[in-house]
C-alpha positions in Angstrom: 76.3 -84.8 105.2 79.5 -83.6 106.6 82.7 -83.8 104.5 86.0 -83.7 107.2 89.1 -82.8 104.4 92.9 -81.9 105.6 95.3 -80.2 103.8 99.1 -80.4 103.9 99.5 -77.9 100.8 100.6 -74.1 101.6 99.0 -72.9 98.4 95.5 -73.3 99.8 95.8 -69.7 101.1 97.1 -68.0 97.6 93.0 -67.4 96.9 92.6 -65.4 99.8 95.5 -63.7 99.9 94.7 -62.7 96.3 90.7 -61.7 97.5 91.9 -59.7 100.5 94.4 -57.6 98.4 91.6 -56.9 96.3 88.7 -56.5 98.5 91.1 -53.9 100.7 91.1 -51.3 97.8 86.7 -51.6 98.4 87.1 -51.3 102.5 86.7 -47.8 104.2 89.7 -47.3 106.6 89.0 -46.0 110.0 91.0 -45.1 113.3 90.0 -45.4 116.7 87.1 -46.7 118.4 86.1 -49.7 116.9 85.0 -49.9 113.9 83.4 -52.5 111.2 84.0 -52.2 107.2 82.7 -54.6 105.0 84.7 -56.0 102.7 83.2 -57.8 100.4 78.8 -59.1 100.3 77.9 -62.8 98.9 74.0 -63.3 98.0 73.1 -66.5 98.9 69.9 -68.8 97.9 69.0 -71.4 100.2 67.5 -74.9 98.5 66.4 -76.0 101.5 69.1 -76.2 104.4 71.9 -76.0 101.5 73.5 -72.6 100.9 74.2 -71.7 97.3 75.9 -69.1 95.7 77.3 -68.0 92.2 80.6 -67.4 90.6 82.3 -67.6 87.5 84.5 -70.1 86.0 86.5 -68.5 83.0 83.5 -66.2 82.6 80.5 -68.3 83.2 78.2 -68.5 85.8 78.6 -71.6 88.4 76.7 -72.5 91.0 78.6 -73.6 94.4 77.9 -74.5 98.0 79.0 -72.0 100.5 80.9 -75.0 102.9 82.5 -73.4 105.9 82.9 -77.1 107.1 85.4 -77.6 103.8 89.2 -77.0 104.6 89.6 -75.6 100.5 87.3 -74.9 97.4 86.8 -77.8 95.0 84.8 -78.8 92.0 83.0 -81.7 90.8 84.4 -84.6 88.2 81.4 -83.5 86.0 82.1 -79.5 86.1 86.1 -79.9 85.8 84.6 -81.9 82.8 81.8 -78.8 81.8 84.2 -76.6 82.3 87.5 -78.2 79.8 89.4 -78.1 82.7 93.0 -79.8 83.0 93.0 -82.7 85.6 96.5 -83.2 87.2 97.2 -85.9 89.9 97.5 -85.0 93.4 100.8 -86.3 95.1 101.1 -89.3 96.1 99.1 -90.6 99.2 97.0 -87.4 99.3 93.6 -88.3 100.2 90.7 -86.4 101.1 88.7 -88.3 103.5 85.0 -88.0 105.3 81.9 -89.5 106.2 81.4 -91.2 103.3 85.6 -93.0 103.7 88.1 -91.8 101.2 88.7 -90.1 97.8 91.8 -89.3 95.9 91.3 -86.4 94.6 92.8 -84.6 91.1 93.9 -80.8 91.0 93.0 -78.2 88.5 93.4 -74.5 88.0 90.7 -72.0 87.1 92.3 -69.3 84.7 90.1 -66.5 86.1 87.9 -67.4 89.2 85.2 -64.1 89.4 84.3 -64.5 93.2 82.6 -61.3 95.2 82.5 -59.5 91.4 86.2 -59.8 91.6 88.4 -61.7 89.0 91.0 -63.8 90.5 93.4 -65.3 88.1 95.2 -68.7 88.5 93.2 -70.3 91.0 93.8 -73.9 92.3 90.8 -76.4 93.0 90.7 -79.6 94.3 88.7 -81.5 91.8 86.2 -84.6 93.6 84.2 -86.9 92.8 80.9 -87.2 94.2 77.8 -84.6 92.6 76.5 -82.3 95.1 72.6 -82.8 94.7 71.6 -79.3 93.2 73.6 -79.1 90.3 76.2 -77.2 92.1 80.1 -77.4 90.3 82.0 -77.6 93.2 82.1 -75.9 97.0 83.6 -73.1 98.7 85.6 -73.3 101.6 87.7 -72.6 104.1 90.6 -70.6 102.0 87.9 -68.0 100.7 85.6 -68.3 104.6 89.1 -66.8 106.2 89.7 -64.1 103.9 88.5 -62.3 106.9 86.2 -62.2 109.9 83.0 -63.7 108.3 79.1 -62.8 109.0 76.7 -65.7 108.1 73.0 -63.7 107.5 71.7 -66.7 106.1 68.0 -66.0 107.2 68.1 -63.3 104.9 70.3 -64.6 102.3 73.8 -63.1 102.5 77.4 -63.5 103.7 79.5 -60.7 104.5 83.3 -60.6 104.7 84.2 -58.2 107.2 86.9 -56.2 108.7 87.2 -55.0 112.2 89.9 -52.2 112.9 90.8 -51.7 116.8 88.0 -54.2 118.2 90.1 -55.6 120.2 87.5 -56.5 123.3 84.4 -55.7 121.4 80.9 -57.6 120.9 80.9 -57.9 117.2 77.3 -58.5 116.5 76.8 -55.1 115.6 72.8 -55.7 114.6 72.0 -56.1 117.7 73.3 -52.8 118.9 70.6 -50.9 120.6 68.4 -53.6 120.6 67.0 -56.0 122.9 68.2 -58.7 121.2 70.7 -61.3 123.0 73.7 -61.9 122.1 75.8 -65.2 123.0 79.3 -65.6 122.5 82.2 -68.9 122.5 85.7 -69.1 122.2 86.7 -70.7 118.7 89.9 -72.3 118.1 92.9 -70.5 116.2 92.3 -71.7 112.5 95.4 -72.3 110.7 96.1 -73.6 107.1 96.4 -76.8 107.8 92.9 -76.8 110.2 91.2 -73.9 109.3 87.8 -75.2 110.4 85.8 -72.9 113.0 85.5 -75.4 115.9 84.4 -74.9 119.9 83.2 -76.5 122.9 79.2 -76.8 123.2 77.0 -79.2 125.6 74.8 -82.3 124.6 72.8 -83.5 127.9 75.3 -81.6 130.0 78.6 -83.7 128.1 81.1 -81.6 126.7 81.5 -81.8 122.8 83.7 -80.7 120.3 81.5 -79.1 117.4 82.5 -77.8 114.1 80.0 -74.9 112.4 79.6 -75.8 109.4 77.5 -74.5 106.6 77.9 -77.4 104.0 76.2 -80.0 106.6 72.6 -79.1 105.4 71.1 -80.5 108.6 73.5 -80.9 112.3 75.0 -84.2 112.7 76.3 -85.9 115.9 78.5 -89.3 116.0 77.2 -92.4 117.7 80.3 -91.9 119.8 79.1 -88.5 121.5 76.0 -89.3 121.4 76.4 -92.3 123.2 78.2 -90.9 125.9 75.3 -88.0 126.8 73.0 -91.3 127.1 71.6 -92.0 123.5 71.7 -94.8 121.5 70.0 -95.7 117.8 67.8 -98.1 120.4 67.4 -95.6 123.0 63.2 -94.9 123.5 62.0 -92.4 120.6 64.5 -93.1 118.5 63.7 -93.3 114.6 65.7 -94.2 111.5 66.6 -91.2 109.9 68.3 -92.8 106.6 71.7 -92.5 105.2 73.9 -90.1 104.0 77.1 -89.7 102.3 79.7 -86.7 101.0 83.3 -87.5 100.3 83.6 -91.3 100.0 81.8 -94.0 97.9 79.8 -95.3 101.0 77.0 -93.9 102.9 76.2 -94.4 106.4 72.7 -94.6 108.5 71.6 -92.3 110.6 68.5 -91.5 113.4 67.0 -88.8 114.9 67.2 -89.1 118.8 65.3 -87.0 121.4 68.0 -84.8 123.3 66.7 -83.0 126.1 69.3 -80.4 125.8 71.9 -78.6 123.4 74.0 -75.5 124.7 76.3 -73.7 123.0 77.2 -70.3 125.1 74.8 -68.9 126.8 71.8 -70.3 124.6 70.2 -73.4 125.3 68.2 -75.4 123.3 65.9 -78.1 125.7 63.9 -80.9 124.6 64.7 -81.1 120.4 65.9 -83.9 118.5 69.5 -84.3 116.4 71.1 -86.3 113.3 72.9 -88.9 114.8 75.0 -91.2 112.7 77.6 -93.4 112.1 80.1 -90.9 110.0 83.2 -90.7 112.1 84.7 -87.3 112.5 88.4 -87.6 114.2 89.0 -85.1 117.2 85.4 -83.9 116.6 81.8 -84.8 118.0 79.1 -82.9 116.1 78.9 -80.9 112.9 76.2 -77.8 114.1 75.4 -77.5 110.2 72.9 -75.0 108.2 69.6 -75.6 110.3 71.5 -74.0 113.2 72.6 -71.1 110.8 69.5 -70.8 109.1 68.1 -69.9 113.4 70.9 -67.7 114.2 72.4 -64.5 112.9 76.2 -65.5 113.2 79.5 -63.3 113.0 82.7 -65.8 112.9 85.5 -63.6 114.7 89.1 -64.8 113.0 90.6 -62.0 114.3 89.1 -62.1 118.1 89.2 -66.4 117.7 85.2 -65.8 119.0 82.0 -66.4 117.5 78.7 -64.3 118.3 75.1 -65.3 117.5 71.6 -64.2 118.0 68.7 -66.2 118.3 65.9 -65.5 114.9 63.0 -67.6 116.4 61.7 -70.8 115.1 63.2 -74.5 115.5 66.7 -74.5 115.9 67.3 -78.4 114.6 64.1 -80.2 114.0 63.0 -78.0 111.1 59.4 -80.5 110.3 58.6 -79.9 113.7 57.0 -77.4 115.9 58.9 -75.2 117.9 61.4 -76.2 120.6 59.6 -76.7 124.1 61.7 -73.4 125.1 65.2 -71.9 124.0 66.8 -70.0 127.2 67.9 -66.3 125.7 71.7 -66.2 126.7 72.6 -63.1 128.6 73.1 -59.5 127.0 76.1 -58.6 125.9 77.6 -55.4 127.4 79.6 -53.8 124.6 79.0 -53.7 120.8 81.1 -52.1 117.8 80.3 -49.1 116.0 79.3 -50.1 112.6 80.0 -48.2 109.5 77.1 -47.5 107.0 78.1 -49.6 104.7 78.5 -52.8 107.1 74.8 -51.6 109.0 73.6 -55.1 107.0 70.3 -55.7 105.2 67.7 -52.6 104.3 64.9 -52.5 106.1 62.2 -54.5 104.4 60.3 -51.8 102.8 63.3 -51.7 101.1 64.5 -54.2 99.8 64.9 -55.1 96.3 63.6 -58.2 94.3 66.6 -60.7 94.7 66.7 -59.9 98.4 63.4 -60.9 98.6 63.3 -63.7 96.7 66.5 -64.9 99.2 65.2 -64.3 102.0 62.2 -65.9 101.0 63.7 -69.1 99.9 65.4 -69.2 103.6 62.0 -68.9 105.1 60.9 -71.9 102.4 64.3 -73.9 103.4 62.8 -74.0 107.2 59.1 -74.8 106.0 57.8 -71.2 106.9 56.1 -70.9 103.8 53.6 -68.5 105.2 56.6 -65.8 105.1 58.4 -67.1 102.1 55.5 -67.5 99.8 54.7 -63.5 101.1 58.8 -62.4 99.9 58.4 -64.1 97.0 55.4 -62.8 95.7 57.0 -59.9 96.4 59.9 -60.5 94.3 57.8 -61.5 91.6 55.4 -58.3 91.9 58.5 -56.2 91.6 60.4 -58.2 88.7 57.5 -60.2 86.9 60.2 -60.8 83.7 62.7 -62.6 86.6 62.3 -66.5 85.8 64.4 -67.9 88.8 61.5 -66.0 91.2 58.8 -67.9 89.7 60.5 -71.4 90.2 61.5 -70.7 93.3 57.6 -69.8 94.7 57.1 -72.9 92.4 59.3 -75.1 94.8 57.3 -73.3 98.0 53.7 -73.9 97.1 55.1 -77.9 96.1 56.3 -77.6 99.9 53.0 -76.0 100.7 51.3 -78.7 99.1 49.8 -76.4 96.6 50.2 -78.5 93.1 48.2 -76.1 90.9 49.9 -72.9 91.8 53.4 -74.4 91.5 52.6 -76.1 88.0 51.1 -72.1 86.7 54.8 -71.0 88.3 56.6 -73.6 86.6 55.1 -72.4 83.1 55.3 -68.9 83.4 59.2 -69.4 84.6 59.6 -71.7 81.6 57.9 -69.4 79.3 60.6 -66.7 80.3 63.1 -69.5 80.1 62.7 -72.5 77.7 66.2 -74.0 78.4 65.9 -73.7 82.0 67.2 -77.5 83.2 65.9 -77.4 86.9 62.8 -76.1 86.3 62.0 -78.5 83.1 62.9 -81.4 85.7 60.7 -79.8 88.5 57.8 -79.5 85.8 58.6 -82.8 84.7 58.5 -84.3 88.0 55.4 -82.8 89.0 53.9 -84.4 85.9 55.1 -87.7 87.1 53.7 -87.6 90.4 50.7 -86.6 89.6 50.2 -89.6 87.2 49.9 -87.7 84.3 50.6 -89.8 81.2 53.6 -90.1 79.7 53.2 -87.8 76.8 52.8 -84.5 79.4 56.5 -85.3 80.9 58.4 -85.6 77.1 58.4 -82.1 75.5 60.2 -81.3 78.9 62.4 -84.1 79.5 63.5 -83.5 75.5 64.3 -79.6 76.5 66.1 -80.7 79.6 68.6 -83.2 77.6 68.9 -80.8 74.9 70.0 -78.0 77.5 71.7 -80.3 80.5 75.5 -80.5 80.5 76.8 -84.3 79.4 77.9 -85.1 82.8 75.1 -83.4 85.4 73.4 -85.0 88.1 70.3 -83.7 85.9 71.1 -87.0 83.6 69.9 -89.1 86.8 66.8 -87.3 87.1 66.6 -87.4 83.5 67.0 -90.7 82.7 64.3 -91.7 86.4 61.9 -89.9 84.7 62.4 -91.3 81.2 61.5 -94.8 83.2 58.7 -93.5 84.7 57.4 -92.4 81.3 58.0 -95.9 80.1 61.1 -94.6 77.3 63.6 -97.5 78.4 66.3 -96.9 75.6 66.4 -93.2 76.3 66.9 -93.8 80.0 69.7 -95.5 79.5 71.1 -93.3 77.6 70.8 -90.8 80.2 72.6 -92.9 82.6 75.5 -93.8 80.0 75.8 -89.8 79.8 76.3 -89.7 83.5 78.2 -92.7 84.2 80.9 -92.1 81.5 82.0 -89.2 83.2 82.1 -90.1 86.7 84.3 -92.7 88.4 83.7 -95.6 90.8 84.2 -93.8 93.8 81.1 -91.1 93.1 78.8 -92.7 95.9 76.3 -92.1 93.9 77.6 -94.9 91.5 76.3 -98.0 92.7 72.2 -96.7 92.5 73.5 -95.3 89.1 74.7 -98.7 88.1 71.2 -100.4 89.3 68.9 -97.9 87.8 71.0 -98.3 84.1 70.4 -102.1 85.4 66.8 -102.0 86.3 66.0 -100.3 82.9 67.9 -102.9 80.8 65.9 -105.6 82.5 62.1 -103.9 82.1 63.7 -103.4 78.5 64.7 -106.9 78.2 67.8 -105.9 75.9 71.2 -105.5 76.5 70.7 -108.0 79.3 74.6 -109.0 79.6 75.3 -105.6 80.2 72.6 -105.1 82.8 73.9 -108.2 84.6 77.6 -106.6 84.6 76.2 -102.9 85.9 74.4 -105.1 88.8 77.5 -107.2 89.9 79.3 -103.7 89.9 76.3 -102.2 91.8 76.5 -105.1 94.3 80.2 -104.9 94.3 80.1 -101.5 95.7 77.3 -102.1 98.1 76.5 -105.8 99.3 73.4 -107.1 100.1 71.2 -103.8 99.0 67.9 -105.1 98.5 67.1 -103.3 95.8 70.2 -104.2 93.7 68.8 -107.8 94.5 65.8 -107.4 92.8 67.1 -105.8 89.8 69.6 -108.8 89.2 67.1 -111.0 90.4 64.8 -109.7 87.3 67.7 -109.4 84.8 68.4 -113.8 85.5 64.4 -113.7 85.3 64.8 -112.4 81.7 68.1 -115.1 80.9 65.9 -117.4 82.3 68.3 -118.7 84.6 66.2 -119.2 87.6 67.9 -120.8 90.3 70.1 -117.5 90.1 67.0 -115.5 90.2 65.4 -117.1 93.1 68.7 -116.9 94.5 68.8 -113.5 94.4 65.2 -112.7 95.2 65.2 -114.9 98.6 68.1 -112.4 99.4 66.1 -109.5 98.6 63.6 -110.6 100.6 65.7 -111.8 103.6 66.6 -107.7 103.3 62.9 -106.2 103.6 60.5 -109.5 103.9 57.1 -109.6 102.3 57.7 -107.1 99.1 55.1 -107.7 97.1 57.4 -107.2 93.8 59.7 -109.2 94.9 57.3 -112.4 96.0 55.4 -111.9 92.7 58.6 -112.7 90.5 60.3 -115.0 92.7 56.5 -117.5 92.4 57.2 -116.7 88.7 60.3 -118.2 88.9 59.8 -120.9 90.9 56.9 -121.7 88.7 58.9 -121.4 85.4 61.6 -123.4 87.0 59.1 -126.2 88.3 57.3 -128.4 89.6 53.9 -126.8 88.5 52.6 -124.7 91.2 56.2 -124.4 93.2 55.7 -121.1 93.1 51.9 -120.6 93.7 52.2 -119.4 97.4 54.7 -116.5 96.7 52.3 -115.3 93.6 49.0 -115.6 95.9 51.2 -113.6 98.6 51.9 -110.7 96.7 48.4 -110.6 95.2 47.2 -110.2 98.6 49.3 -107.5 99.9 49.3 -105.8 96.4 46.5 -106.9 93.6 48.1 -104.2 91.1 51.1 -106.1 91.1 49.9 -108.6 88.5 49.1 -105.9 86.1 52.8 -104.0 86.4 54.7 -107.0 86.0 52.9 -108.0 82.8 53.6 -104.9 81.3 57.2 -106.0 81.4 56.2 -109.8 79.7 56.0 -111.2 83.1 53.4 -113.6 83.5 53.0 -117.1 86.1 
């Protein structure tokens, strides 16, 4: 989800002011007619609809989200914590706010920031809390996006900072010069430091909205509020849940996706799809068009013209599970285009292109569920550079997609095999193992490697210390979660399921069951009434045997999502262990019905009627 930030700082531009200088001494200079040089190339690898790229902190790789929707570059609490970074305070009432509400955020500075394969030294980063779901340290934004105009190739996995000399009136989407290929155009509005987002006018049902493009938003997002007005409502007809979502902010917010039966932006209209809509608010804006829409279009952000051109690449533009859109009406041809210098012509041909553009381009075919193509560019890749680990996870990830167990688990080996320390992999392996139902024993040489290898701090210690449930290792799951928790602070919106899972594992455990009862009252502190967080206190006054509590907290549970068969099961226990004998015979009989395993995983935990 969307993260809306504003500055008030003037230093936010020293980064590309120092990138510019340097990429200048790289640029061909040219006179005349117009003319294209490109400045600077970014690979990136697409894990799903979220755009990653590398650069180094102090020397070491780092793996960030390319966020055009961010106003400035931050990091993570858990990298700034990786990394021995410095935290300073922000002044006073600065807050970076978004979907998810509010976040005061710390500053730090990066010695030497290697961005592009260029060292830049003394670089500021807002430092936030909330992990980013890949294992990504931070984002880049805004103050490196307008370095310059800015091409987003993210169907074949690059972004291009480019320079245009006297182009004055010209179409800008040079690939499409002496093509057949449309090419739509809007007017963006001037971007300055203090609102440097690329923002324009597009259509929803024929009603005018306000749209931000922006790359961090891994699937396009429209408020209630816009929505409502072209004629859609969460109860409208086809409407379905479409879960919650979060970024800046320690709360999340539900969404649905809604039948539109148009979306035009320029020229190009999109009839009869379906959009994110949700209850984030984004103030003097209607609709974030996020990295689905990128991932369909070839884009070329114009800083200097205040334009932005795109061509159609085929496939769904927003609903990405689905089949293609009923029909997407081609916007008009554009009547002049730029000459393009060699070096800015774009990506080879594709008899020619190397084993990391392949494997990119393949994992952006995989990110939009074409895995006939992707599985094709990564084999490919991994033809051409067999000893290349990150290929074989990556095919691993697309035959998962494709439903292809077997062929993912032999990629998973081999890419282990070539790297033993490799944390995502180990956890992909891992995870594979668990949902298969393999026993516990084929999950713990890899969940050992992975906690040997995963920073303190990661996002990886959440997955860790999941699996480590699921394979039954209670104490070591909690430790996991104590790794994570002790470096993150309340406001990660993550936290509260944090707090519950370290909960839920005390109370299988039945040890440490006062601090399992404080991590749930946090957990419910932070987020009221979750069902879930329910249950887990419910079972942790189960285990005290204080059971008016308990079956105080499971009839709220079930109030939440009636009829869980878990949650009847323990309640009847309850009531039974509380009295009179046979109070709580209907609830046990209720969940047998629905769920006859039930009775076996709750006396694995000591929880018999």
């Amino acid at each position: 989800m969307k993260r809306s930030r504003h500055a008030d700082d003037p230093r936010a531009w020293l980064l590309p002011a120092a990138l510019l200088a340097a990429c200048a001494s790289s640029a061909a200079a040219a006179a005349g007619s117009c003319v294209l040089a490109r400045l600077a190339e970014l690979p990136v690898t697409m894990a799903g609809t979220r755009p990653l790229v590398h650069a180094a902190i102090n020397g070491t790789d780092a793996l960030f989200l390319a966020d055009s929707g961010g106003f400035y570059s931050s990091l993570t609490t858990a990298a700034a914590s990786e990394f021995k970074l410095v935290l300073h305070p922000a002044p006073f009432g600065y807050e970076v706010r978004g979907i998810g509400g509010g976040a005061r955020p710390y500053l730090t500075e990066v010695k030497t920031f290697t961005i592009f394969g260029l060292p830049v030294p003394h670089v500021q980063f807002l430092v936030l809390p909330n992990d980013l779901g890949n294992g990504e340290a931070g984002i880049l934004g805004q103050n490196v996006f307008r370095i310059s105009d800015v091409e987003y190739d993210l169907a074949n996995g690059v972004i291009r900072m480019m320079r245009p000399r006297d182009c004055k009136n010209a179409v800008l989407a040079y690939w499409a010069k002496g093509t057949d290929k449309p090419v739509a155009e809007i007017d963006i509005e001037f971007g300055t430091p203090l609102n440097p987002h690329t923002k324009g006018v597009a259509y929803v049902n024929g009603v005018k909205i306000h749209v931000i493009f922006d790359t961090g938003a891994s699937t396009s997002y429209l408020t209630l509020a816009a929505a409502k007005r072209a004629g859609v409502t969460p109860q409208s007809p086809g409407v379905v849940d479409g879960g919650t979502g979060s970024g800046i902010g320690p709360n999340s917010r539900r969404s649905w996706i809604a039948p539109f039966a148009s979306f035009k932006v320029g020229d190009e209209e999109v009839r009869n799809t379906r959009l994110r809509i949700g209850e984030g608010n984004l103030p003097g804006d209607d609709m974030l068009v996020g990295a689905d829409f990128f991932l369909s279009h070839r884009i070329y952000v114009s800083n200097s013209q205040h334009k932005l051109y795109f061509t159609y690449n085929g496939g769904p533009v927003f609903n990405l599970t689905a089949a293609l859109p009923a029909s997407v009406a081609a916007p008009s041809e554009a009547a002049a285009t730029p000459a393009v210098e060699a070096a800015a012509a774009g990506a080879a041909p594709p008899d020619n292109l190397d084993a990391a553009a392949l494997a990119r381009r393949g994992a952006a075919s995989v990110g939009r569920h074409d895995y006939e193509h992707g599985l094709a560019d990564l084999t490919r890749a991994v033809t051409m550079a067999p000893s290349e680990p990150s290929y074989y996870y990556e095919r691993g990830r697309a035959y998962l997609g494709n439903r292809q167990p077997e062929l993912a688990l032999a990629d998973f080996n081999q890419a282990i095999k070539l790297k033993p320390d490799d944390v995502p992999t180990l956890l992909a392996r891992a995870e594979l193992h668990a949902t298969r139902h393999e026993p516990a024993e084929a999950l713990t040489a890899d969940l050992q490697a992975a906690d040997h290898a995963a920073p303190r701090g990661s996002e990886a210690r959440v997955h860790l210390g999941d699996l480590y449930q699921y394979a039954g290792n209670l104490p070591a799951a909690v430790a996991q979660y104590n790794a994570w928790i002790d470096v993150h602070e309340r406001e990660d919106v993550a936290m509260p399921r944090v707090l519950n899972s370290r909960c839920w594992a005390r109370a299988q455990w039945g040890q440490e069951l006062d601090r399992a009862l404080a991590d749930c009252n946090k957990a419910l502190r932070l987020r009221p009434n979750n069902a879930a967080f329910l249950d887990s206190r419910g079972l942790v006054y189960l285990r005290q045997g204080n059971y008016d509590r308990a079956i105080a907290d499971y009839d709220a549970s079930l109030k939440v999502h009636p009829n869980t068969p878990w949650v009847l099961y323990c309640r009847g226990i309850a009531r039974q262990r509380k009295g009179p004998a046979g109070a709580g015979q209907a609830d046990i009989d209720a969940a047998l019905a629905q769920q006859p395993a039930v009775a076996a995983r709750a006396a694995k935990f000591g929880l018999t009627p």
